[in-house]
C-alpha positions in Angstrom: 93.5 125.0 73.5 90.1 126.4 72.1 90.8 125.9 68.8 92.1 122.1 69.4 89.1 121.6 71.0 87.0 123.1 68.2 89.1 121.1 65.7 88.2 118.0 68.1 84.5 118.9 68.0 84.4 119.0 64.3 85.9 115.7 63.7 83.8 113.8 65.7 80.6 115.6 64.0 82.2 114.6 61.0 82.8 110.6 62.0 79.6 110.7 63.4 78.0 112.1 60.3 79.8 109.6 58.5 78.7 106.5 60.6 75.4 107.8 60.3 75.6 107.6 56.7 76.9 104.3 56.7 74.1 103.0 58.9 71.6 104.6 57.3 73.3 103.3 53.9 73.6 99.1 55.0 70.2 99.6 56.6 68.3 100.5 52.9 70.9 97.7 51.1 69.5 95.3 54.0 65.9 96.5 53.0 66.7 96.3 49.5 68.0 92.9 49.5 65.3 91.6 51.9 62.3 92.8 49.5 64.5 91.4 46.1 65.0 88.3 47.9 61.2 88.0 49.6 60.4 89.3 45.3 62.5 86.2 44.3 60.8 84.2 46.5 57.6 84.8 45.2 58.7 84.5 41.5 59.7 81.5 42.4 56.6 80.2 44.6 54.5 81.7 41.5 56.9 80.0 39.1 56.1 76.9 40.6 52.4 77.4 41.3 52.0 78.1 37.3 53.9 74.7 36.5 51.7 72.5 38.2 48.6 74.4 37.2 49.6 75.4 33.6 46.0 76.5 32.0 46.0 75.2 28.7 45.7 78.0 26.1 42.1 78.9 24.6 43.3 77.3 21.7 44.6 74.5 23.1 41.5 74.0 25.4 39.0 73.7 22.0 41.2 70.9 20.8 40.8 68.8 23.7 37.2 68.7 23.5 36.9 68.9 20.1 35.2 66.0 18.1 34.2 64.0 21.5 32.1 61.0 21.0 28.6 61.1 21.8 28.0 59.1 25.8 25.6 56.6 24.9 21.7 56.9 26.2 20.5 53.2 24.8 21.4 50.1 23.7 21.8 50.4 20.4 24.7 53.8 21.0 26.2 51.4 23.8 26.8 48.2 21.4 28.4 50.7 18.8 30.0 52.9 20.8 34.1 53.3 19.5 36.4 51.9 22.3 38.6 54.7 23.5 42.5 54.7 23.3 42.9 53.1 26.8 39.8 51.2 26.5 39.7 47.6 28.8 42.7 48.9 30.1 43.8 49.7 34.0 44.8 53.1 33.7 46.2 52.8 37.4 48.8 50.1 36.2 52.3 52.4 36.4 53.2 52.1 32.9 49.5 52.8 31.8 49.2 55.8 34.1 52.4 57.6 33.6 51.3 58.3 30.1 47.2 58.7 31.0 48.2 61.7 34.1 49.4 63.9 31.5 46.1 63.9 29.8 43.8 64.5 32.8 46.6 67.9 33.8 46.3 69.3 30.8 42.2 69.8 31.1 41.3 73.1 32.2 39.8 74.0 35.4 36.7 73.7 35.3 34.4 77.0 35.7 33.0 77.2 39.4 29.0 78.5 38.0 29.2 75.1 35.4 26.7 74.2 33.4 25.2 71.0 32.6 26.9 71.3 29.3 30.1 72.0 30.5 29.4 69.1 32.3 29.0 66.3 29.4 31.6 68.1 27.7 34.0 67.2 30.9 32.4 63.6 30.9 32.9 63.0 27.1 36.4 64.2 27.1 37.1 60.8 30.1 34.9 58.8 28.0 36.5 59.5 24.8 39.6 57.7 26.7 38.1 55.0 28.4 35.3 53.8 26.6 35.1 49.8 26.1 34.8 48.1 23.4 31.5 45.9 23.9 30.9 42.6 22.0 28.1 43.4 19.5 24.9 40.7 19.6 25.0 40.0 15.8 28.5 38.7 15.9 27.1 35.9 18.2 24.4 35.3 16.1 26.4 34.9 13.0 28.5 32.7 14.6 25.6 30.3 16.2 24.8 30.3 11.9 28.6 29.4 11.3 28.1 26.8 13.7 24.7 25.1 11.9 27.0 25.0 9.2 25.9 22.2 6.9 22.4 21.8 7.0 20.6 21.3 3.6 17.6 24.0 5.2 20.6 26.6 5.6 18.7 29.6 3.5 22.5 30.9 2.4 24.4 28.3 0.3 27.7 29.2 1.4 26.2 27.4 4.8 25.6 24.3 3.4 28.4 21.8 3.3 29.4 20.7 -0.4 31.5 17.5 -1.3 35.1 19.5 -1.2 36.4 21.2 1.8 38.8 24.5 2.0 40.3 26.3 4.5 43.0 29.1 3.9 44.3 30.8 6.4 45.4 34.5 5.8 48.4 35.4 8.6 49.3 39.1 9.0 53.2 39.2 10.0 53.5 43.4 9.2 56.3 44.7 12.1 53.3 45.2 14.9 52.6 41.7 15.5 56.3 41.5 16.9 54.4 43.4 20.3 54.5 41.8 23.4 51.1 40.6 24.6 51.0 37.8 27.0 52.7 36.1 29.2 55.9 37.6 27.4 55.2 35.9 24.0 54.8 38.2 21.5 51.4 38.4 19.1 52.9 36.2 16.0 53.9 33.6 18.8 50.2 33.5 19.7 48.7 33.3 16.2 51.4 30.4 15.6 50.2 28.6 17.8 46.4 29.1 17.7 47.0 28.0 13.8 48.7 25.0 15.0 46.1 23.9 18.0 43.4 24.6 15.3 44.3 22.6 12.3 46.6 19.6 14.6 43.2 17.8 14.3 42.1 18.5 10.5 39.9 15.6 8.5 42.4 14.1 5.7 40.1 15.2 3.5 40.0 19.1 3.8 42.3 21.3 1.8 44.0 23.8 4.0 46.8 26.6 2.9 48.6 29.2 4.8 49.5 32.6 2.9 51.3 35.3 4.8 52.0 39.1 4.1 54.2 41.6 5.4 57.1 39.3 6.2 59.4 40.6 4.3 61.3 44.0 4.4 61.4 46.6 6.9 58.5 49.1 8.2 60.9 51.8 6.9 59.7 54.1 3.9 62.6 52.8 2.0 61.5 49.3 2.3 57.5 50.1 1.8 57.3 48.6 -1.7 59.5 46.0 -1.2 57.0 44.7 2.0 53.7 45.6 0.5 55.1 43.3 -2.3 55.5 40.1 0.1 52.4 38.3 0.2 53.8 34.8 -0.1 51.2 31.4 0.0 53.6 29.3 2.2 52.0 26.4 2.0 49.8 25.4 -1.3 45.8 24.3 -0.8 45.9 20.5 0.1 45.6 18.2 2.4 47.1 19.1 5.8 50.6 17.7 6.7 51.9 18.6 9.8 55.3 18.5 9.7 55.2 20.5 6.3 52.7 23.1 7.5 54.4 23.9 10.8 57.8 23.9 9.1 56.1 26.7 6.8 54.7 28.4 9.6 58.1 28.7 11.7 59.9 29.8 8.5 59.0 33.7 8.7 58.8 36.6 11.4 56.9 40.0 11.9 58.6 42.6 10.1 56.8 45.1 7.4 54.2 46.4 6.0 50.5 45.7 6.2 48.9 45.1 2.9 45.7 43.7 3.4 44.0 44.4 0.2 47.0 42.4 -1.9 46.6 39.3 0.5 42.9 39.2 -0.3 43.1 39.8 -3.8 46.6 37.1 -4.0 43.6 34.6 -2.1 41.2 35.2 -4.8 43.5 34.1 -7.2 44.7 31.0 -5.9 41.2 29.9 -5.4 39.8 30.0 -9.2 38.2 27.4 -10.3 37.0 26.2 -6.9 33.3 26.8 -7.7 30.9 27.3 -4.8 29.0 24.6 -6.3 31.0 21.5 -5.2 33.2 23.4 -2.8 32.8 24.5 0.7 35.5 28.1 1.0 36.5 29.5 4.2 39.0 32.4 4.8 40.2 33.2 8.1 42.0 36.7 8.0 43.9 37.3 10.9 45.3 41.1 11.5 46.3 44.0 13.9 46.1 46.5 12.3 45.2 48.3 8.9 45.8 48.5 5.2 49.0 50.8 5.1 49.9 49.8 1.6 47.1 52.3 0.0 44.7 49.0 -1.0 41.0 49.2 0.1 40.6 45.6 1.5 36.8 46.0 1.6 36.3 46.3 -2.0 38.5 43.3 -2.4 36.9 41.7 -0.1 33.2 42.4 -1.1 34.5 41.5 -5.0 35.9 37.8 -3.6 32.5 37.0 -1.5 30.9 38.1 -4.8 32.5 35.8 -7.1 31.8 32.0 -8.4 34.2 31.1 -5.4 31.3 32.5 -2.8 33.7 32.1 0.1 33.1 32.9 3.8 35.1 35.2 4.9 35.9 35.3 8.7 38.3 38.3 10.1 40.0 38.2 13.5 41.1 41.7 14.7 43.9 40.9 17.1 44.6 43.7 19.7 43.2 46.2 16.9 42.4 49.9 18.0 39.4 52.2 17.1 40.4 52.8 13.4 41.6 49.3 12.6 38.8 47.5 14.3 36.1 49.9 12.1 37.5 48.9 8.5 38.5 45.1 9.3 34.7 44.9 10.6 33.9 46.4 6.9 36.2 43.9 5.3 34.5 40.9 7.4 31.0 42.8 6.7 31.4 43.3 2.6 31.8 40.0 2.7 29.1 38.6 4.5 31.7 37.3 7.3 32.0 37.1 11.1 34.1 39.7 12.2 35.7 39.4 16.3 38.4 41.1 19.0 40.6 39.3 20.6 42.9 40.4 23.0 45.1 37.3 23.8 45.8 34.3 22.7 43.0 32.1 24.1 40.6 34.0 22.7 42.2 33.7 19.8 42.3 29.7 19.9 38.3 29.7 21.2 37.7 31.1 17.6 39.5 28.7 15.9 38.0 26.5 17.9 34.9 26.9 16.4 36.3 26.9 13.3 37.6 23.3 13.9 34.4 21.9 15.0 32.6 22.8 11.8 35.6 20.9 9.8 34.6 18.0 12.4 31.1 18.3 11.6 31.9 18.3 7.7 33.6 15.3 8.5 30.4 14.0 10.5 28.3 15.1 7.3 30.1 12.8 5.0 29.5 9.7 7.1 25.7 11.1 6.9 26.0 12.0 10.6 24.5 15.3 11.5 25.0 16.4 15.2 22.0 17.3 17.3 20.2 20.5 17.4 19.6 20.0 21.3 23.4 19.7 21.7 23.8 23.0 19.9 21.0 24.6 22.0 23.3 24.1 24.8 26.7 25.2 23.0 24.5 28.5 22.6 23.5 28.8 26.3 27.3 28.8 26.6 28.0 31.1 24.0 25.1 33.6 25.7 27.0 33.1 29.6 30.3 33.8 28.1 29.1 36.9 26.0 27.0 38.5 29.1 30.6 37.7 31.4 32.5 39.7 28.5 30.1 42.3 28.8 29.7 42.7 32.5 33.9 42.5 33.0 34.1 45.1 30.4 31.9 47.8 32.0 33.0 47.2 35.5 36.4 48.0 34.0 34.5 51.2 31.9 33.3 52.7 35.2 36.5 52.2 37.2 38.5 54.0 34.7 35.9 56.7 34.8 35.7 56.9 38.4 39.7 57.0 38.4 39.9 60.0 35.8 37.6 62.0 38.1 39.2 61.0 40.8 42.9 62.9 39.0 41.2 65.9 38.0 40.1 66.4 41.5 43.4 65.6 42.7 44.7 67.9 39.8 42.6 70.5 41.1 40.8 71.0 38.0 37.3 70.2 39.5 35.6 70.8 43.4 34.4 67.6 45.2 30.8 68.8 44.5 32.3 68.8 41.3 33.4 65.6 40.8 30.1 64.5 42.6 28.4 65.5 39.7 30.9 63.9 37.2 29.9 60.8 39.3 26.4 60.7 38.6 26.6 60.5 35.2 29.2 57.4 35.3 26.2 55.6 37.7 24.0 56.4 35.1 26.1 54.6 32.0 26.8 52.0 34.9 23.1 51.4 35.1 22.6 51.5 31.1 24.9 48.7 30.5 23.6 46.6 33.5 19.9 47.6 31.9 21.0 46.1 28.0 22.7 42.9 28.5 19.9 42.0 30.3 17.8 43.0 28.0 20.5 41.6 24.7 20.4 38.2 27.0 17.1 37.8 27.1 16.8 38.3 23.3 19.7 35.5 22.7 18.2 33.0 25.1 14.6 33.6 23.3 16.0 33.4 19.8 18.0 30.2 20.7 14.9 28.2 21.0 14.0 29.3 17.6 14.8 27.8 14.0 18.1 29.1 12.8 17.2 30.6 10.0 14.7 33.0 11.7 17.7 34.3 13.6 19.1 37.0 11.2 16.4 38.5 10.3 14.8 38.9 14.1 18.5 40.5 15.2 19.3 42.4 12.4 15.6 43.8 13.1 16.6 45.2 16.2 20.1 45.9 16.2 21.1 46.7 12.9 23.2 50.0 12.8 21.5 51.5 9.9 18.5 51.7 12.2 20.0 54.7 13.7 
C-alpha cells in the first residue's frame, strides 16, 4: 500500500510537471504570436504610412526644382513669362486633377526652419505649372497697323494696298489637329470652318489659295518621310469660288507630320513673280504645334519676307504649348508678322475676322473710299477692353491655380498652415503685379491710340521690346 501510494504520488508530480510545461509552453507561443502579429501590424501601419508620404530621393528632389522659371517682379518679366504646362487651365476639373495630384505628392516636405529661398524655390516649382500665358501689348499694336492697312502714309510698303490682291492660306492638318477642343468638334473642324466664315465674303477681285501639309501618311516613324513630303496647294491662287474652295477644304483630314519649314518654302514658290510692287501678299499660317520634319521654319520664313514677294506673314498658334508657341512667334517675328494664341474656335474666327475687313477695305480702296480714322479709334477702344478682359480672366485663373496647389501640398502634408500662409503671400503679390501692369499696359494703348499710326511701333517697341531686358 506504501509503495502504490508512492507510485500514485509520482505520477501526479509527473502530470503536473507536464501540464506545467504545457502551460508555460502555449503561454510564450501566445506571447510570441501576439508580439509577431502587434510586429506585422506595425510593418504594415509603417508600410502604409511610407506609401502615402514616399520622400522623393535626393536625386529625385534636384530634378523637380531644377531649371524653374524665374516668378516675375515687373511688367516686362510678366508679358514674357512662358505659360506653364497646365497654364489657363482648371486644375480642379477631374480629368485635369488626376494627372496634376501626382505632381504636388511627389514634392518633398518642406524643412520646418525654411528659408526664404526654400521658399521661392517651393513657389517657382507651382508656378512653373500654372503660369498663364498673357497676351503681349505689341501684338495688339501690330495688329491696329494691320488694320490701317492701305494708307499711302503707311512708313512700311508691305502696308500700303497695291492694285492686286493675295491671300494664301497655309492649313496645318499633322495628326494633333485631330484633338478634341470644343464643344466636341475637333481642332481641323474649327479651322474649317473659321477658313470658310472668313473668305464666304471675299471681293471677286482678290486671289486666294489654300495649301495644306501633313495630310497625308501616318505620325508613325515609318510613315515620317512619306508625311513631311505632303504639302499639297489644294486650291491654286485665284479668284475665290465657293463651291470649289470648300470642296478642296473637305477633301483631307488630320493625320501626319508637321513640316512647317517645307509649307513655307512650297509658298514661296508658288508666289514668284508676284512682285511687291503691284501686289498686295498675305500669308496666314495656321499651326499647333512645331516643325517635326527637322526644317527651321524661321529661316524660311525670314528668307520669304525678305524676297521681291515682300509678303506679310501672319501665324496663328492654335492650342500651342510653351515650346511651339516660342518658335511659331519666331517664324511670325522673322518675318515681320503678327503672331497670336487661340484657344478655340471663336478666337480663331475673330482673327480672321480682321483679316476679312482689310480685304473689305482693299475693296473700299479701289472705289477710292478710305474708311475713317475716328471709326478705327473706336475699333481700338474695343481692341484695348477685350485685351485688358483677356488679361484680367487669365490671372484670376493664374492665382486660383496657385492657391489650389498650396492648398494640396498642405493637404499632402508637405507644408504647415504657417507654411502655406507664406506660400500665400507671394501669390498676393504676383496677384497685385498683374492688377498693377494692365493698368499701366492700358493706359499706354488708350494714349497711343489717339496718336498717328505710324508713331505707334516705335513708342511700344520702346518700352516693351524683349531685347530691353
Amino acid at each position: 500500500m506504501k509503495i502504490f501510494t508512492t507510485i500514485l504520488l509520482c505520477l501526479l508530480i509527473i502530470t503536473t510537471g507536464c501540464s506545467g510545461e504545457k502551460e508555460e509552453k502555449k503561454e510564450v507561443t501566445t506571447s510570441s504570436q501576439a508580439s509577431s502579429e502587434k510586429a506585422n501590424a506595425k510593418s504594415e501601419k509603417d508600410s502604409k504610412k511610407e506609401e502615402n508620404n514616399t520622400e522623393p530621393s535626393s536625386e529625385s528632389q534636384s530634378a523637380i526644382f531644377k531649371d524653374l522659371p524665374i516668378v516675375p517682379t515687373n511688367t516686362i518679366e510678366l508679358v514674357n513669362q512662358s505659360p506653364g504646362l497646365y497654364a489657363d487651365q482648371e486644375i480642379l476639373v477631374d480629368e485635369i486633377e488626376k494627372d496634376y495630384l501626382p505632381l504636388m505628392k511627389k514634392v518633398p516636405v518642406l524643412n520646418e526652419n525654411a528659408t526664404e529661398e526654400d521658399y521661392d524655390k517651393y513657389f517657382r516649382y507651382i508656378y512653373s505649372l500654372v503660369a498663364t500665358d498673357f497676351a503681349d501689348p505689341q501684338d495688339l499694336i501690330k495688329k491696329w497697323e494691320f488694320s490701317k492697312f492701305g494708307n499711302e502714309n503707311m512708313e512700311d510698303p508691305r502696308l500700303q494696298f497695291k492694285e492686286n490682291y493675295n491671300i494664301e492660306i497655309i492649313l496645318d492638318s499633322s495628326g494633333s489637329m485631330a484633338k478634341v477642343a470644343q464643344g466636341g468638334k475637333t481642332q481641323m473642324e474649327l479651322a474649317k470652318e473659321a477658313v470658310k466664315e472668313f473668305l464666304a465674303n471675299a471681293p471677286e477681285e482678290a486671289n486666294v489659295s489654300l495649301r495644306v501639309y501633313g495630310h497625308k501618311g501616318t505620325g508613325s516613324d515609318a510613315d515620317k518621310e512619306k508625311s513631311c513630303s505632303s504639302i499639297e496647294q489644294v486650291y491654286k491662287l485665284k479668284p475665290y469660288n465657293q463651291e470649289e474652295f470648300n470642296k478642296a477644304l473637305d477633301q483631307f483630314q488630320p493625320s501626319g507630320w508637321t513640316p512647317v519649314a517645307g509649307a513655307l518654302e512650297s509658298s514661296k514658290a508658288s508666289f514668284e513673280g508676284l512682285d511687291a510692287k503691284k501686289n498686295t501678299n498675305l500669308i496666314y499660317l495656321v499651326s499647333d504645334g512645331i516643325e517635326t520634319c527637322d526644317g527651321d521654319p524661321v529661316e524660311v520664313a525670314e528668307s520669304f519676307a525678305g524676297s521681291n514677294v515682300s509678303p506679310i506673314i501672319n501665324v496663328i498658334g492654335f492650342n500651342v504649348d510653351a515650346e511651339a508657341q516660342k518658335q511659331l512667334q519666331q517664324v511670325a517675328e522673322s518675318a515681320n508678322g503678327i503672331y497670336t494664341t487661340v484657344s478655340n474656335g471663336e478666337q480663331l474666327k475673330t482673327e480672321f475676322q480682321r483679316a476679312q475687313e482689310v480685304l473689305e477695305n482693299w475693296e473700299s480702296w479701289k472705289n477710292d473710299a478710305l474708311r475713317d480714322a475716328d471709326a478705327q479709334r473706336v475699333d481700338n477702344s474695343f481692341d484695348i477692353l477685350g485685351f485688358s478682359n483677356d488679361w484680367n480672366s487669365k490671372s484670376l485663373r493664374q492665382r486660383l491655380n496657385i492657391s489650389y496647389s498650396i492648398d494640396m501640398l498642405r493637404e499632402e502634408g508637405k507644408i504647415t498652415f504657417d507654411q502655406r500662409d507664406e506660400l500665400r503671400k507671394r501669390n498676393y503679390e504676383l496677384e497685385d503685379l498683374a492688377e498693377q501692369s494692365i493698368d499701366e499696359i492700358r493706359d499706354d494703348l488708350h494714349d497711343l491710340n489717339l496718336k498717328k499710326i505710324e508713331d505707334l511701333r516705335k513708342q511700344i517697341n520702346d518700352k516693351y521690346n524683349t531685347n530691353t531686358q
